[in-house]
N, CA, C and O atoms as a printed pandas DataFrame, in Angstrom:
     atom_number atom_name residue_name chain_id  residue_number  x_coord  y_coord  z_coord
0              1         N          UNK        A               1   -6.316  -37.523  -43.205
1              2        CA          UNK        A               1   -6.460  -38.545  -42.196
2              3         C          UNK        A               1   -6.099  -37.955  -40.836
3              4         O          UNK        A               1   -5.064  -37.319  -40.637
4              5         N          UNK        A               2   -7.244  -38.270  -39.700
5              6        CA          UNK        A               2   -7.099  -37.977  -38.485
6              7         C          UNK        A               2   -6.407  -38.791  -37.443
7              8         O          UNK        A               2   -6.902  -39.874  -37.131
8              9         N          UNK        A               3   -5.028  -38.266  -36.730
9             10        CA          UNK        A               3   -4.195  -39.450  -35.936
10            11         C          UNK        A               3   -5.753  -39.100  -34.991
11            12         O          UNK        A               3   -6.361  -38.041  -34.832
12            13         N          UNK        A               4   -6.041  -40.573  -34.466
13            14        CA          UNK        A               4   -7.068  -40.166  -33.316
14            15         C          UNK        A               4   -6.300  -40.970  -31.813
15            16         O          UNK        A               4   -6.874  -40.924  -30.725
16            17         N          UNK        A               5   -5.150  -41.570  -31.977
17            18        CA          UNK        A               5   -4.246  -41.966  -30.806
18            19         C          UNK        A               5   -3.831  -40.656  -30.024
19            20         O          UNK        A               5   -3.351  -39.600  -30.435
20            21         N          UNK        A               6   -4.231  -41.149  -28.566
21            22        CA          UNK        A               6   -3.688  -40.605  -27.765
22            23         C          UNK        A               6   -2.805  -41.300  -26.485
23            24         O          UNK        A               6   -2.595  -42.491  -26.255
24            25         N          UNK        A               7   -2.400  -40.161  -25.791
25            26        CA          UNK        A               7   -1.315  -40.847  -24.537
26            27         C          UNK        A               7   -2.118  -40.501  -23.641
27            28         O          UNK        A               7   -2.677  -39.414  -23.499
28            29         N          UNK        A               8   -2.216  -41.838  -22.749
29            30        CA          UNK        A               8   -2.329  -42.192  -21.191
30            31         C          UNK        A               8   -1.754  -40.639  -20.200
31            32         O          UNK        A               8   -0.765  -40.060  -20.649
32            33         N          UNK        A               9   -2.304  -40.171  -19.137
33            34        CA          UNK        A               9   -1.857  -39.413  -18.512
34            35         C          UNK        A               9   -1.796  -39.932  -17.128
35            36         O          UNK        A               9   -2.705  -40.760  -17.161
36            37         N          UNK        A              10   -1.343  -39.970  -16.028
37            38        CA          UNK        A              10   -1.672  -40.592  -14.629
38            39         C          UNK        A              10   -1.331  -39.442  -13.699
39            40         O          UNK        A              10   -0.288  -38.793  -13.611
40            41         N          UNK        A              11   -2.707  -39.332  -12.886
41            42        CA          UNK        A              11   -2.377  -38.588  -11.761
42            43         C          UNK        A              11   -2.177  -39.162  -10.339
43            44         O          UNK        A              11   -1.475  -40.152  -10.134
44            45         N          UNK        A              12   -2.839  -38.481   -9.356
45            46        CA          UNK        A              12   -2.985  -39.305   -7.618
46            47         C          UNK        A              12   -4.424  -39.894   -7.453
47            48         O          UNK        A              12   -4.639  -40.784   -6.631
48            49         N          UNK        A              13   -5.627  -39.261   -8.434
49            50        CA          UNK        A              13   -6.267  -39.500   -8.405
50            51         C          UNK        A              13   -6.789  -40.457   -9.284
51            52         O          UNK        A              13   -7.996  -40.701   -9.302
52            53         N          UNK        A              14   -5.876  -41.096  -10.114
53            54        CA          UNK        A              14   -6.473  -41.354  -11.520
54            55         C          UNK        A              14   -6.064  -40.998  -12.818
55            56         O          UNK        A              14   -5.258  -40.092  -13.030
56            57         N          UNK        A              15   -6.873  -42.039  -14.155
57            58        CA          UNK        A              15   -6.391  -41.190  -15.200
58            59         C          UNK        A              15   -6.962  -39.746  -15.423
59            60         O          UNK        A              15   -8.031  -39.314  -14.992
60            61         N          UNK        A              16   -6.038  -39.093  -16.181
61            62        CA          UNK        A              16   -6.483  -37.776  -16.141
62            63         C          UNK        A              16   -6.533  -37.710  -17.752
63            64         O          UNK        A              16   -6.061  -38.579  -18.485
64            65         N          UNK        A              17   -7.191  -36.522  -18.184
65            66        CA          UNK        A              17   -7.237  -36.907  -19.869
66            67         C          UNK        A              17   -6.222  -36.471  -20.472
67            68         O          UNK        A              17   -5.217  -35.828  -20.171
68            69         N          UNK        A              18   -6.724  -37.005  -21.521
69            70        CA          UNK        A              18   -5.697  -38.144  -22.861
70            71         C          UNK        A              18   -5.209  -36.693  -23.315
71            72         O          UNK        A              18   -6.002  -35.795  -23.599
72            73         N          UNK        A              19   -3.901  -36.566  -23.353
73            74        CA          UNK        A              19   -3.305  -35.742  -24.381
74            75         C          UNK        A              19   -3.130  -36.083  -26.087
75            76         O          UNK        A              19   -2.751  -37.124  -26.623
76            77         N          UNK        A              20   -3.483  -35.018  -26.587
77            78        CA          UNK        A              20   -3.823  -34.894  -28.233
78            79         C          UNK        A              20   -2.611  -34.046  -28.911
79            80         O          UNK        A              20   -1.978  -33.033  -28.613
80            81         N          UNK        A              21   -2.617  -34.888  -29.867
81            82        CA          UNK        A              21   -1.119  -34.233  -30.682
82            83         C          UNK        A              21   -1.268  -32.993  -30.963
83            84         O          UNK        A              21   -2.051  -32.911  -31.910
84            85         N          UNK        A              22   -0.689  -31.336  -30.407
85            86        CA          UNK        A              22   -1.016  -30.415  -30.892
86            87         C          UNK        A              22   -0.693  -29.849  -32.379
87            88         O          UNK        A              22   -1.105  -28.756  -32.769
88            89         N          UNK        A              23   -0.029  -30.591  -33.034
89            90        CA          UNK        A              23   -0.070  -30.044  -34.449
90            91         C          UNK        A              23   -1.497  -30.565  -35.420
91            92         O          UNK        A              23   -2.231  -30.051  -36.264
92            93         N          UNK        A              24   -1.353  -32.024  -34.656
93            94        CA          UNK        A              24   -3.078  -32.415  -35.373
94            95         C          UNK        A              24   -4.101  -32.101  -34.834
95            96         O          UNK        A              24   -5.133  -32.724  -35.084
96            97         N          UNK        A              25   -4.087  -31.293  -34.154
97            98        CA          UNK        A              25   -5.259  -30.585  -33.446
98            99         C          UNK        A              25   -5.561  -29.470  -34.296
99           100         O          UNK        A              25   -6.602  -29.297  -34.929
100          101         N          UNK        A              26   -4.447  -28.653  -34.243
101          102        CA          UNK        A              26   -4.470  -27.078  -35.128
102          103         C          UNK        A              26   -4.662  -27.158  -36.287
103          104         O          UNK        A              26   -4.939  -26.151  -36.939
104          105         N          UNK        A              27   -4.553  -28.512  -36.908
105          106        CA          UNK        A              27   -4.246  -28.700  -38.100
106          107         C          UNK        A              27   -2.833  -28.136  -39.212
107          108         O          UNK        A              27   -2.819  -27.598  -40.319
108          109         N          UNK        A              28   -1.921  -28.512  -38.405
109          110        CA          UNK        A              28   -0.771  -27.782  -38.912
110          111         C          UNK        A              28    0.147  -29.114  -39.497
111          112         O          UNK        A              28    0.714  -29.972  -38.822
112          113         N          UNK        A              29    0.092  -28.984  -40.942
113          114        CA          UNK        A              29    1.352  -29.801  -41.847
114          115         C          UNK        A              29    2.856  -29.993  -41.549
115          116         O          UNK        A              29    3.561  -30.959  -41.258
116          117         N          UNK        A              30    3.047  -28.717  -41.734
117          118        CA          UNK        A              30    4.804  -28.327  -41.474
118          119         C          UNK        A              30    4.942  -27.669  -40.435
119          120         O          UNK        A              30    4.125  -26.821  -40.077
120          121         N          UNK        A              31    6.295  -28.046  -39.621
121          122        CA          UNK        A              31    6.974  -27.531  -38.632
122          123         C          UNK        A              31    7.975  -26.613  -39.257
123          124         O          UNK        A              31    9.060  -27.089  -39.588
124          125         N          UNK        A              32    7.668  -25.068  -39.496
125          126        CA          UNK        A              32    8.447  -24.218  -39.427
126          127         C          UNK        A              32    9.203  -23.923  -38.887
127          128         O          UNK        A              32    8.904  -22.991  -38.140
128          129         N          UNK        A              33   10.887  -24.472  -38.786
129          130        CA          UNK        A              33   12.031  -24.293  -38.002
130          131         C          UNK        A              33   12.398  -22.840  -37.545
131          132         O          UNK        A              33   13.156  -22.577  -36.611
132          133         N          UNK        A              34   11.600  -21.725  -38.525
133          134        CA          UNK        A              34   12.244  -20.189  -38.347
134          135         C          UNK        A              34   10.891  -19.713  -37.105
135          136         O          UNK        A              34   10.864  -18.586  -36.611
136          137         N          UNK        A              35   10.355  -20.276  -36.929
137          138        CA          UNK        A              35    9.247  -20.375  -35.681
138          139         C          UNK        A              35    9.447  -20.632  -34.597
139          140         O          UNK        A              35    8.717  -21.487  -34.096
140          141         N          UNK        A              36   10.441  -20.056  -33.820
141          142        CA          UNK        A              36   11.053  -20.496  -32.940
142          143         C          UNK        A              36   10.315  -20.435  -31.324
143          144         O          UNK        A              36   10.803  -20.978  -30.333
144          145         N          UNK        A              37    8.867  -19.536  -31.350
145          146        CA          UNK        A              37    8.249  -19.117  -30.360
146          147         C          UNK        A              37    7.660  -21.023  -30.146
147          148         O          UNK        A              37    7.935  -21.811  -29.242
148          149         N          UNK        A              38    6.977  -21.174  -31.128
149          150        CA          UNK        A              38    6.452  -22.175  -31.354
150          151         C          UNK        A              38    7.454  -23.517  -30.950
151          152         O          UNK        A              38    6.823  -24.408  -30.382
152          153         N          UNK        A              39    8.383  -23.695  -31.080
153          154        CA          UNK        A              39    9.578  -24.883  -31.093
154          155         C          UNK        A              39    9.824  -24.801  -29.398
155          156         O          UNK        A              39   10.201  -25.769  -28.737
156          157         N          UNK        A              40    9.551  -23.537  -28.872
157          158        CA          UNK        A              40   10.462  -23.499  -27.583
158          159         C          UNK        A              40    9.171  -24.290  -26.583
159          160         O          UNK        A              40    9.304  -24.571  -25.392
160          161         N          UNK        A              41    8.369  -24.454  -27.128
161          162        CA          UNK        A              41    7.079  -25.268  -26.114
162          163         C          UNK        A              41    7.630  -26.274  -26.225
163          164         O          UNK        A              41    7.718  -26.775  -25.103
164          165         N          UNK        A              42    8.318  -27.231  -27.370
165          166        CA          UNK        A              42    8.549  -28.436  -26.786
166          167         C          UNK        A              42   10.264  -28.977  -26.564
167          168         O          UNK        A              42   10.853  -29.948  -27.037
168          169         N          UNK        A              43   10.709  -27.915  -25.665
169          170        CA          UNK        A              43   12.495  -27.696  -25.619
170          171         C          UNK        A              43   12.032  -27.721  -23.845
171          172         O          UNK        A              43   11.055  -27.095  -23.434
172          173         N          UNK        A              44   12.909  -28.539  -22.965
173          174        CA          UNK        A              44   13.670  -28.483  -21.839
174          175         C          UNK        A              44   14.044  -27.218  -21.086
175          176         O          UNK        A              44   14.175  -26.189  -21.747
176          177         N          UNK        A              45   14.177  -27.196  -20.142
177          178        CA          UNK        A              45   14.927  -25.912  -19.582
178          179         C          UNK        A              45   16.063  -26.010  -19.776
179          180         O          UNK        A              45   16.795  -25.139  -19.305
180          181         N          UNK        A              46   16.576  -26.990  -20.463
181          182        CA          UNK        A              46   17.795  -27.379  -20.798
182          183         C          UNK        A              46   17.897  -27.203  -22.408
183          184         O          UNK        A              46   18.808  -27.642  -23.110
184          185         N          UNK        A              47   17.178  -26.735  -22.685
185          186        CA          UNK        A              47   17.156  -27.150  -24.198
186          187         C          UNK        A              47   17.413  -28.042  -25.085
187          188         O          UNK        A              47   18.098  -28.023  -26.108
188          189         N          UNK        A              48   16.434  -29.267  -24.295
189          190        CA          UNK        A              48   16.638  -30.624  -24.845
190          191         C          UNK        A              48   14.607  -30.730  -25.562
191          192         O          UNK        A              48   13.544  -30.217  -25.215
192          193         N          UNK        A              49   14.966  -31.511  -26.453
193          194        CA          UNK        A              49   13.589  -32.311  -26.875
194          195         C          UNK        A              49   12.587  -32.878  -26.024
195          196         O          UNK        A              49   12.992  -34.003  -25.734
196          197         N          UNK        A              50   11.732  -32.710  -25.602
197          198        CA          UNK        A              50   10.834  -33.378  -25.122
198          199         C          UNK        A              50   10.112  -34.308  -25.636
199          200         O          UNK        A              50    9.520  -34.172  -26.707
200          201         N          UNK        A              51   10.087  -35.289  -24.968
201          202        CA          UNK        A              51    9.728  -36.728  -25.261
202          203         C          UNK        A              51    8.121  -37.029  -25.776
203          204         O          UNK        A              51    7.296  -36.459  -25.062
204          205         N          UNK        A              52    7.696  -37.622  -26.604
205          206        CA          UNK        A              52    6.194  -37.820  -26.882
206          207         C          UNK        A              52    5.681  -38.061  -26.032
207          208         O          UNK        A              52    4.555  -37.599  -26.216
208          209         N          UNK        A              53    5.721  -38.661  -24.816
209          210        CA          UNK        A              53    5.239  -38.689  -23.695
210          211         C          UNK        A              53    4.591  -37.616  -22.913
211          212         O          UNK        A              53    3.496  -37.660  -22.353
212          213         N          UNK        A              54    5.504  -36.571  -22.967
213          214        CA          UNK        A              54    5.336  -36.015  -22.249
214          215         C          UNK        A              54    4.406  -34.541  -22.798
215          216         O          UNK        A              54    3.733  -33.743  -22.146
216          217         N          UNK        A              55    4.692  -34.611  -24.121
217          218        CA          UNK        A              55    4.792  -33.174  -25.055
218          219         C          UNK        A              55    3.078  -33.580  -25.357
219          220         O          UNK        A              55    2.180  -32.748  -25.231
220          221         N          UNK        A              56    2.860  -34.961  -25.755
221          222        CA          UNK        A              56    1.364  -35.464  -26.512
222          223         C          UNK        A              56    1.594  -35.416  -27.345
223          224         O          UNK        A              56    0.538  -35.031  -27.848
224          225         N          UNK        A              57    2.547  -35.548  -28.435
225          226        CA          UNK        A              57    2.398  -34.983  -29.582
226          227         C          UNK        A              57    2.388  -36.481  -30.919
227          228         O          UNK        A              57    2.557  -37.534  -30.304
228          229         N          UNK        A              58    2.295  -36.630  -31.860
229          230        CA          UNK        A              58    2.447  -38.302  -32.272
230          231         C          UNK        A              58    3.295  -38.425  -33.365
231          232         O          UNK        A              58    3.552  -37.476  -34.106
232          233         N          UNK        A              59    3.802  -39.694  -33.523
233          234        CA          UNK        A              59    5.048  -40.187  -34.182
234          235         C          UNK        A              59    5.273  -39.400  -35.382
235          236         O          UNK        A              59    6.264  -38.673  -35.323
236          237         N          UNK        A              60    4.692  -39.371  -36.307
237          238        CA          UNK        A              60    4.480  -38.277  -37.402
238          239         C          UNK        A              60    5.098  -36.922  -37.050
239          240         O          UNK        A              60    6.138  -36.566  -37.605
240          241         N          UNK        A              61    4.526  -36.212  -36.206
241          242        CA          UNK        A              61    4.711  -34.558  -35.899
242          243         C          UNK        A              61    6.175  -34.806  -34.598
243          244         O          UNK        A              61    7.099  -33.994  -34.538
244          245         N          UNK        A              62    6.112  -35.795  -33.869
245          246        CA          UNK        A              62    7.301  -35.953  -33.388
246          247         C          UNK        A              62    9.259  -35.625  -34.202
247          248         O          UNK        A              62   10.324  -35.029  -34.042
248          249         N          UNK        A              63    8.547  -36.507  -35.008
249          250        CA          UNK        A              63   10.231  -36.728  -35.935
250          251         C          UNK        A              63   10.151  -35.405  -36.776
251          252         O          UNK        A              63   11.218  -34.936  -37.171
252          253         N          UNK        A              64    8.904  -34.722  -37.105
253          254        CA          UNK        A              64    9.084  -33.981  -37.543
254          255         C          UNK        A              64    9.704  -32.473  -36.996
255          256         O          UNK        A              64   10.514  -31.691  -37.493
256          257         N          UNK        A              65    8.987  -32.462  -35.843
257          258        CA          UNK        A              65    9.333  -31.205  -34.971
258          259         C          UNK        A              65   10.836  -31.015  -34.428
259          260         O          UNK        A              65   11.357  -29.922  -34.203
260          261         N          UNK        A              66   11.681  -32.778  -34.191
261          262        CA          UNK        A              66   12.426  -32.792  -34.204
262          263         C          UNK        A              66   13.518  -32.422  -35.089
263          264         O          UNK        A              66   14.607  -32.056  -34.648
264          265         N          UNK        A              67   13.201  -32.526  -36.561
265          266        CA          UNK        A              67   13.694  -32.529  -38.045
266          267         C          UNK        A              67   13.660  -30.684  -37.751
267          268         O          UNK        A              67   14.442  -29.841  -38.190
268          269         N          UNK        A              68   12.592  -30.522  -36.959
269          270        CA          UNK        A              68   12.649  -28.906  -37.385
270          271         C          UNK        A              68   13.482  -27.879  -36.454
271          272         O          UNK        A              68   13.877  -26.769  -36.811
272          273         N          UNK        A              69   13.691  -28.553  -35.029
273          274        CA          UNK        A              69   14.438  -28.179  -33.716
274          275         C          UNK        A              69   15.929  -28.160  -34.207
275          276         O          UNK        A              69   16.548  -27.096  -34.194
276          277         N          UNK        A              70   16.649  -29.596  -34.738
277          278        CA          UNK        A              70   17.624  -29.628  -35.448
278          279         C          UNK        A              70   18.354  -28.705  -36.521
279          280         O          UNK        A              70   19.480  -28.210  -36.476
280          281         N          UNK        A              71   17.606  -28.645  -37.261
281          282        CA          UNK        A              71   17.347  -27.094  -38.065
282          283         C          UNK        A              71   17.945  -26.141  -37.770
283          284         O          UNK        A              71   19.012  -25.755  -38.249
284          285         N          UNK        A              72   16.888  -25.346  -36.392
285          286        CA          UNK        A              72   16.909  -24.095  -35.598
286          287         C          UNK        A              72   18.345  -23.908  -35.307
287          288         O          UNK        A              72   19.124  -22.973  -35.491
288          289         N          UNK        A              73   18.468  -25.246  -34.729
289          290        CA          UNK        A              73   20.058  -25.140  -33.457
290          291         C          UNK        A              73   20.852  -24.881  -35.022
291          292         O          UNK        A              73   20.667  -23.735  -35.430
292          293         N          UNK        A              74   21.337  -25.384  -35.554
293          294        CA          UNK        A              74   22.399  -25.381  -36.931
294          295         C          UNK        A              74   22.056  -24.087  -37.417
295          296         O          UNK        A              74   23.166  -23.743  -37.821
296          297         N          UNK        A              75   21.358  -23.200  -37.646
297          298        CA          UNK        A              75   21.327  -22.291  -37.915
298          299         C          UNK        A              75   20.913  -20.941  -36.621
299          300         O          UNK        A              75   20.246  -19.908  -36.669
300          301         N          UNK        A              76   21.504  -21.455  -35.827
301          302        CA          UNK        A              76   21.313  -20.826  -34.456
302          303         C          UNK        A              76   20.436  -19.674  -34.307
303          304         O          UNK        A              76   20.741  -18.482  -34.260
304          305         N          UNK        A              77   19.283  -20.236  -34.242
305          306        CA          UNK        A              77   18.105  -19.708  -34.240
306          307         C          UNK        A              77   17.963  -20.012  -32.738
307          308         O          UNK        A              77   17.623  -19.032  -32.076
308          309         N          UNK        A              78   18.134  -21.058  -32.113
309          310        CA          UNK        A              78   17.614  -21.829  -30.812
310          311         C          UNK        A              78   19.104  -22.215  -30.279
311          312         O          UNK        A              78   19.948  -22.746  -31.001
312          313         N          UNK        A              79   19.257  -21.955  -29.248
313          314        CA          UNK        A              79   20.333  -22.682  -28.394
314          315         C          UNK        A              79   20.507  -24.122  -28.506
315          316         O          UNK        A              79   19.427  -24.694  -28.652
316          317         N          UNK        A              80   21.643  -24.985  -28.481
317          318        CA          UNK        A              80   22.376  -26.048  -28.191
318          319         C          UNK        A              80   22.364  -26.400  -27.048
319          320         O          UNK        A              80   22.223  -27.623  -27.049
320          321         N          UNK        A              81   22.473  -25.791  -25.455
321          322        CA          UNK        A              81   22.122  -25.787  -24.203
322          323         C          UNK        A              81   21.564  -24.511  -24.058
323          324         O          UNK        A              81   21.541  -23.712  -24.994
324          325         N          UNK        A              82   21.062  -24.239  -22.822
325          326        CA          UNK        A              82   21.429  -23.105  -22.142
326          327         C          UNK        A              82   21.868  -22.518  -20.673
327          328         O          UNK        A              82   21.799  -21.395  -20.174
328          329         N          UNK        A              83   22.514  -24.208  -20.052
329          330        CA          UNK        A              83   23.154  -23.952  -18.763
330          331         C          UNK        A              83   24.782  -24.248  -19.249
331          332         O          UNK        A              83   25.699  -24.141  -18.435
């Protein structure tokens, strides 16, 4: 099954297009926590989570990526902060 929901984007000019969940795009199941190249696209300069909003990504692959960020940090793969 295809999520086909997407998020609203707004520019100065208008809407701008719809961001698409990138794991259901690639077609990717699991969020590999030891993948850390991959995890750091949706981490803060702060090394915080980025919000579905902002990332595109959807409720499904959200909690999951999160489930997998959580992970990383506990096995300090990924920083806790980094200021």
């Amino acid at each position: 099954m295809i999520n086909t929901r997407m998020i609203n984007t707004r520019t100065t000019s208008g809407l701008q297009k719809q961001k698409q969940c990138f794991f259901c795009t690639n077609g990717i199941n699991e969020i590999d926590y030891k993948d850390t190249k991959s995890l750091q696209r949706f981490l803060s300069s702060y090394a915080k989570i980025l919000p579905r909003k902002k990332t595109g990504t959807c409720a499904k692959h959200q909690r999951k990526l999160a489930q997998s960020v959580k992970r990383a940090r506990h096995m300090a793969l990924i920083p806790y902060t980094t200021r």
